[in-house]
N, C-alpha and C positions, 0 to 999 in steps of 0.2 A: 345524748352522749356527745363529748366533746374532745378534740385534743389539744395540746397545748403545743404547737411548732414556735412558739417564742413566747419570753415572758410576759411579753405584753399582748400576746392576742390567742384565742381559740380558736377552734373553727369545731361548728356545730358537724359532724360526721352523718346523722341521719338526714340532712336537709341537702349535705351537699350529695350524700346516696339517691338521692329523691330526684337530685337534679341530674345527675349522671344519668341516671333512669328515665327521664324523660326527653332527656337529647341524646342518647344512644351514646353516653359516651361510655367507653371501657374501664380508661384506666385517667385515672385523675392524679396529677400530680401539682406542687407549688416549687419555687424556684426565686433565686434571687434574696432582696434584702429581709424578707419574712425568717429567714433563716439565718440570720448574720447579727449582729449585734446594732447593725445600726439602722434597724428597722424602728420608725417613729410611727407618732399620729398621724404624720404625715403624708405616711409611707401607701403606696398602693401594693397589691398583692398581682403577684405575678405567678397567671396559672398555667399550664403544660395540660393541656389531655387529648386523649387517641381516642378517636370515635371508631363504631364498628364498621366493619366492612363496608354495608350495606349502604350505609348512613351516607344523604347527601345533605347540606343546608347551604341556603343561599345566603347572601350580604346581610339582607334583613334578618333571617333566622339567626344569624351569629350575632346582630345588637343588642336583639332580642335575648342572649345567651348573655353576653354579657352584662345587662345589665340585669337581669334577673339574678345574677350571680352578685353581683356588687351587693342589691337588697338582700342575701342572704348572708354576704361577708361584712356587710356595713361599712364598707373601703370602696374606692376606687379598686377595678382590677386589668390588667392586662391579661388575653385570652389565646392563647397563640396554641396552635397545630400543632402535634409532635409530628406528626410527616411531614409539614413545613421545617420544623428546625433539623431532623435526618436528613432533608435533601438541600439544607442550605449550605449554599459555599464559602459563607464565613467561616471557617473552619473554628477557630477561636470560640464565638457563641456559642457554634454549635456542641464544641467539645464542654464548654462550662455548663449549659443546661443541664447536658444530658448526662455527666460528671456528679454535681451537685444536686440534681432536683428531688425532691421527698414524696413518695406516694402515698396517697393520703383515701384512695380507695381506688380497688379494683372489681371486677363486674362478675359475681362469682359463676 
């Protein structure tokens, strides 16, 4: 199962279930140019997600997310905290993330 957040790319939804599920994340969401018209080949995928409570990961456990994630998007991707951008003080960012971003699976 796939969805289609832009003409030019899908994202496999059981694999990023799979991955949510294995790093404790909640709620997965994407943000930025995946969603805009001028998302290329070029383009990296910029993801947003909320781990659970519980959940701790170190530096390495987060590369390791990332790039595990990349091999399932086939992109480059940016992997950033939602409670990092809720306590950031660029307000700006803060407010277009969290404005604009698309959830794309939540932890039933």
């Amino acid at each position: 199962m796939t969805t289609t957040l832009n003409r030019n790319f899908n994202v496999p939804l059981k694999k990023i279930a799979e991955f949510c599920h294995k790093w404790e994340i909640i709620e997965f969401a994407v943000f930025g140019s995946i969603l805009r018209d001028d998302f290329s080949s070029d383009s990296d995928i910029d993801c947003l997600v909320k781990f659970s409570e519980n959940s701790y990961w170190s530096l390495f456990d987060r590369v390791k997310m990332k790039e595990e994630l990349a091999l399932i998007l086939n992109r480059k991707v940016d992997l950033v905290n939602r409670k990092s951008i809720e306590n950031s003080e660029n307000w700006l960012r803060k407010q277009e993330i969290l404005k604009t971003n698309k959830v794309i699976y939540v932890k039933e």
